[in-house]
LUMLOKOL-782084 format. One record per atom (N, C-alpha, C): residue number from 1; residue in one letter; atom name; x, y, z. Coordinates in Angstrom, 1 decimal. Each point is the difference from the previous one (the first is absolute). Example, Ala and Ser with C-alpha at 12.3 -4.5 7.8 and 13.67 -1.06 7.14 Angstrom:
BEGIN
    k  r   a    east   north      up
    1  A   N    13.2    -5.7     7.8
    1  A  CA    -0.9     1.2     0.0
    1  A   C     0.9     1.2     0.0
    2  S   N    -0.4     1.1    -0.7
    2  S  CA     0.9     1.1     0.0
    2  S   C    -0.8     1.1     0.8
% end
This chain:
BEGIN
    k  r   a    east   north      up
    1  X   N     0.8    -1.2     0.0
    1  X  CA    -0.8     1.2     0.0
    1  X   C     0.9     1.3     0.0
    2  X   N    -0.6     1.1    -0.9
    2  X  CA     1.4     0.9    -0.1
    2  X   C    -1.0     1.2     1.3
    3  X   N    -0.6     0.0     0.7
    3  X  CA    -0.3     0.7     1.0
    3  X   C     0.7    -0.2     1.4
    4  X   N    -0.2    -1.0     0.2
    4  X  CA     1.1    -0.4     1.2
    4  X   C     1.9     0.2     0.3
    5  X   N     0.5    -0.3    -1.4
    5  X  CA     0.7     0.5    -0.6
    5  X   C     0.4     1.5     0.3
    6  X   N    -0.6     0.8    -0.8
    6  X  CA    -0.5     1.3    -0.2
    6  X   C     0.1     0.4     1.8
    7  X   N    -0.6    -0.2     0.5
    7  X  CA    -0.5     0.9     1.3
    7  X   C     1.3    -0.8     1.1
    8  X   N     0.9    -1.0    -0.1
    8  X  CA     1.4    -0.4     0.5
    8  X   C     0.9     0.4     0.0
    9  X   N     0.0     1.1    -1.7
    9  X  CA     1.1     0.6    -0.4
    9  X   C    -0.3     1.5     0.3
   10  X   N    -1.4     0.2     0.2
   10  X  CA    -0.3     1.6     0.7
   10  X   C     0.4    -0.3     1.3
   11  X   N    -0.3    -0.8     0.5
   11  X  CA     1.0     0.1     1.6
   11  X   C     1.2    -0.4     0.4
   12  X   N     0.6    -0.5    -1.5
   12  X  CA     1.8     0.0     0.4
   12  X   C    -0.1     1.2    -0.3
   13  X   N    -0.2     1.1    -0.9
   13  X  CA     0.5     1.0    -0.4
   13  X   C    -0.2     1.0     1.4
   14  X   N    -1.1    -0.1     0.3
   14  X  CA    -0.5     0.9     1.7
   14  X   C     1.3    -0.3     0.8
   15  X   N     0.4    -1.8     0.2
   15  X  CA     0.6    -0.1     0.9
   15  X   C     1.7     0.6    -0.2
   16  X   N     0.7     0.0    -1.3
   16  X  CA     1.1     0.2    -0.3
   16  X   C     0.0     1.5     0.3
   17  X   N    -1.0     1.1    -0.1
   17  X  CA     0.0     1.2     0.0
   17  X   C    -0.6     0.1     1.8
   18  X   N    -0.4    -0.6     0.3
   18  X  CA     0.0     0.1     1.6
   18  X   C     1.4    -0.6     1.1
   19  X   N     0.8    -0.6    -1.2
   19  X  CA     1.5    -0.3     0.5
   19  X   C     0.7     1.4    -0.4
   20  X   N     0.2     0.4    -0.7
   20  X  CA     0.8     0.6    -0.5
   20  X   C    -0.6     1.8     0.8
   21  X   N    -1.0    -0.2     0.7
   21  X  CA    -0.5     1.4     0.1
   21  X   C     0.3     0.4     1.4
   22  X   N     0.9     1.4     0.3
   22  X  CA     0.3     0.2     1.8
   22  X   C    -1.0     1.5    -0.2
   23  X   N    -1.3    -0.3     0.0
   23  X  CA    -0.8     0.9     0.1
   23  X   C    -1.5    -0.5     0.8
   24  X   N    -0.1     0.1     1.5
   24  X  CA    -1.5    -0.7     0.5
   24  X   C    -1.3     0.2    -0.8
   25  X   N     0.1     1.1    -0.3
   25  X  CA    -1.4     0.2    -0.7
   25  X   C    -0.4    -0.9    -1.3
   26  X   N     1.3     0.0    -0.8
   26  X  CA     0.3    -1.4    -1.2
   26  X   C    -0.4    -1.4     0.6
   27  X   N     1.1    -0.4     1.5
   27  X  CA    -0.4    -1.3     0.4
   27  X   C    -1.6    -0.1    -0.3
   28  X   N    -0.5     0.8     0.8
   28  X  CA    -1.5     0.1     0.8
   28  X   C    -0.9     0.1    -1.5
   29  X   N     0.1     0.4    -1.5
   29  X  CA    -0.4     0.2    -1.2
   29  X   C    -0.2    -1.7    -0.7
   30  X   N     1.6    -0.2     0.3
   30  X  CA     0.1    -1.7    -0.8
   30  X   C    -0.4    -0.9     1.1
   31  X   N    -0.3     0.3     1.4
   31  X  CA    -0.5    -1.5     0.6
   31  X   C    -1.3     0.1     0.2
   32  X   N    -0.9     1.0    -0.4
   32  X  CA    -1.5     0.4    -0.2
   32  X   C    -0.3    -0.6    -1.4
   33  X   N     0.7     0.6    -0.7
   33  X  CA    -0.4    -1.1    -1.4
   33  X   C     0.1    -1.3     0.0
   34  X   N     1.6    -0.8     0.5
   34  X  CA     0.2    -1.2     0.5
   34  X   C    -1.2    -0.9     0.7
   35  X   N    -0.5     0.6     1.2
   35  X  CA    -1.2    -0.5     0.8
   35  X   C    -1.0     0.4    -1.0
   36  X   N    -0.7     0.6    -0.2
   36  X  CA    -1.2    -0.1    -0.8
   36  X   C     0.4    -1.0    -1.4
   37  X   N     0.6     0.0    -0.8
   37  X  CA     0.7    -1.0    -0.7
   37  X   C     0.2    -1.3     0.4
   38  X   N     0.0    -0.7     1.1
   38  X  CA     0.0    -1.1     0.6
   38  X   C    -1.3     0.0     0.0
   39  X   N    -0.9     0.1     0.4
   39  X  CA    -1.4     0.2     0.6
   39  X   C    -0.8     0.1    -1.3
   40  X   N     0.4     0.9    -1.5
   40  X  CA    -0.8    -0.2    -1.0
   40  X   C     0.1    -1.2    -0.8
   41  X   N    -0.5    -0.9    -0.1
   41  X  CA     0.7    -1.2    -1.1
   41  X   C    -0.9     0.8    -1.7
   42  X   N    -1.6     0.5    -0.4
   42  X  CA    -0.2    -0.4    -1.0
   42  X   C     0.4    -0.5    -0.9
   43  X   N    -0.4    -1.3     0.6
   43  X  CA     0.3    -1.3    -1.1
   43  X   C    -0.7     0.4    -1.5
   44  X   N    -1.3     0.5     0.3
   44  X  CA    -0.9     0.0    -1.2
   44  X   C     0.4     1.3    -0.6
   45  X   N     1.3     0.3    -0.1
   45  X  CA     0.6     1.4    -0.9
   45  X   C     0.7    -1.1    -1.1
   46  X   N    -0.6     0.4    -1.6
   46  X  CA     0.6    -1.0    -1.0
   46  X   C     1.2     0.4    -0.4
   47  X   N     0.3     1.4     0.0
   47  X  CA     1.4     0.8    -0.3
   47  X   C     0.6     0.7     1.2
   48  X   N     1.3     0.4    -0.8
   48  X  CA     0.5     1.3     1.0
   48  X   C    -0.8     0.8     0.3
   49  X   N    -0.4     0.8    -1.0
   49  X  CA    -0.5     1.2     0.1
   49  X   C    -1.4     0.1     0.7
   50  X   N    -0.6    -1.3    -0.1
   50  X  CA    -1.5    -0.2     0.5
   50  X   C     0.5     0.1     1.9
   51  X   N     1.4    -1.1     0.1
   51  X  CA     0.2     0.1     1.5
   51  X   C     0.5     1.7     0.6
   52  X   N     0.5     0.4    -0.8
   52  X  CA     0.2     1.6     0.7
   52  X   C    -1.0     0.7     0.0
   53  X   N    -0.7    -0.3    -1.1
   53  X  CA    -1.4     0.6     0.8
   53  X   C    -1.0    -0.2     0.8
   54  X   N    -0.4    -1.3     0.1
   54  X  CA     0.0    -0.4     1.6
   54  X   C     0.5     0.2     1.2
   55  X   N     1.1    -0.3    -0.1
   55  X  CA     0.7     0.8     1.3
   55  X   C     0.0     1.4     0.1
   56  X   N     0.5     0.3    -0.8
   56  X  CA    -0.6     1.9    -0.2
   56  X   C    -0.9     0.3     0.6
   57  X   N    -1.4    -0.4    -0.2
   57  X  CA    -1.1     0.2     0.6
   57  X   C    -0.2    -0.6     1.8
   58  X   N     0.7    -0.9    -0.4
   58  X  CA     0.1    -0.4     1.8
   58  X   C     0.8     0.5     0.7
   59  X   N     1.2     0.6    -0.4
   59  X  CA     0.8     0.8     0.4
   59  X   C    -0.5     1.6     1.0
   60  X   N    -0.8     0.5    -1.2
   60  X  CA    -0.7     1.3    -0.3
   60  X   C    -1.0    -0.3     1.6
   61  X   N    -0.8    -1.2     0.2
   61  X  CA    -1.7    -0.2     0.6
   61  X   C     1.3    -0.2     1.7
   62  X   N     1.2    -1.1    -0.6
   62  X  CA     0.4    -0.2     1.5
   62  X   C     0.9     1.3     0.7
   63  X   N     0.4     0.7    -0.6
   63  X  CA     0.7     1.3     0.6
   63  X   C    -1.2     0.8     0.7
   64  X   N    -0.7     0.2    -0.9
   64  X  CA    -1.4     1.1     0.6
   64  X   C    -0.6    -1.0     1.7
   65  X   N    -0.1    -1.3    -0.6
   65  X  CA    -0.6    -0.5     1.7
   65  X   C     0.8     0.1     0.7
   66  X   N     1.4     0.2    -0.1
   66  X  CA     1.1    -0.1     1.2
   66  X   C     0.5     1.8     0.6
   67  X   N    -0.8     0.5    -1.0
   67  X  CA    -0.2     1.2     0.6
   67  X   C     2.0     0.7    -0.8
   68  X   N     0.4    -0.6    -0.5
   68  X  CA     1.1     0.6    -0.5
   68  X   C     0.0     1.9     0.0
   69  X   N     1.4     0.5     0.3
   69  X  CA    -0.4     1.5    -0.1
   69  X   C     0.3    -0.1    -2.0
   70  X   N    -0.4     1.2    -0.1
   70  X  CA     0.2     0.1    -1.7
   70  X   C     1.4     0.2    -0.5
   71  X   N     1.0     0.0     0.7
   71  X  CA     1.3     0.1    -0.5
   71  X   C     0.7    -1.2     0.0
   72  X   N    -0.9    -0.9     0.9
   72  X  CA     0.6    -1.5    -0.1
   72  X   C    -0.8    -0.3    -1.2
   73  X   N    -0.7    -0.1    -0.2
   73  X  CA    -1.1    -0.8    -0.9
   73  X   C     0.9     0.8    -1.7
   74  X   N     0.3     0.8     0.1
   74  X  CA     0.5     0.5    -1.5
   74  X   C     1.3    -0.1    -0.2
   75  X   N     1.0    -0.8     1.3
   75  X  CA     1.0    -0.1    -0.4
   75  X   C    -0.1    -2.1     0.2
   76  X   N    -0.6    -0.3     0.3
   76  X  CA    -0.4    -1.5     0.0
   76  X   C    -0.7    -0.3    -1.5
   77  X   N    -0.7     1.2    -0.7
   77  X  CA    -0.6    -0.1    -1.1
   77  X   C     1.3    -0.2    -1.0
   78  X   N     0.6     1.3     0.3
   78  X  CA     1.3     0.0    -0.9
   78  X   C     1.0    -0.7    -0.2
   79  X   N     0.2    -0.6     1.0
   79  X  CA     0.7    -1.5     0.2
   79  X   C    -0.8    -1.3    -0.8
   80  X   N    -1.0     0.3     0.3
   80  X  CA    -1.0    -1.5    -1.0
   80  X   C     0.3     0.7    -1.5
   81  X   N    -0.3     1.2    -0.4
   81  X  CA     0.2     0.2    -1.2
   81  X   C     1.3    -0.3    -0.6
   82  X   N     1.3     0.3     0.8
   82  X  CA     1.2    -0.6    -0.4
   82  X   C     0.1    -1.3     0.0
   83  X   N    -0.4    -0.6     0.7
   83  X  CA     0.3    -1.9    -0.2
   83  X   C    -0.4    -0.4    -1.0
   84  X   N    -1.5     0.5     0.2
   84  X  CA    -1.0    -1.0    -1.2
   84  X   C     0.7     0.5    -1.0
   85  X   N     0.3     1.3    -0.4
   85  X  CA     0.3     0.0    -1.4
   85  X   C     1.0    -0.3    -0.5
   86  X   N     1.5     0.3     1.1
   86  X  CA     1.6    -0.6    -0.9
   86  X   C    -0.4    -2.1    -0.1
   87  X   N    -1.0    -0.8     0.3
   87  X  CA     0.1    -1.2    -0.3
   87  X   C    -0.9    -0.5    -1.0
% end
């Protein structure tokens, strides 16, 4: 299945840039995506592109319930927009 795949290599990429990063607010960006990313499997995404949008939108509904301030939420956003798209 190239979804499974796909979303293994969005979290080596999180995790190699959460090695490499001496900035807390970065840790705290890549292990919020990391955790929600463990937690999202859709299986039923046929493509890449169908799974980032999925999680996009889960992303978007789980920040707002956790009460995120808006400066996390747009630098966690911008971080997803970087992963998903260099893979």
């Amino acid at each position: 299945m190239v979804v499974p795949a796909f979303q293994q290599t969005l979290c080596d990429a999180l995790r190699d840039r959460e090695h490499h990063s001496n900035h807390d607010d970065e840790l705290f960006y890549c292990s919020y995506l990391l955790g929600l990313l463990a937690l999202e499997s859709h299986g039923d995404a046929a493509t890449e592109e169908e799974f980032i949008h999925l999680f996009s939108s889960s992303l978007n509904k789980t920040m707002v319930q956790e009460n995120l301030n808006e400066q996390d939420q747009e630098h966690i956003l911008d971080l997803w927009r970087q992963v998903s798209k260099s893979q």
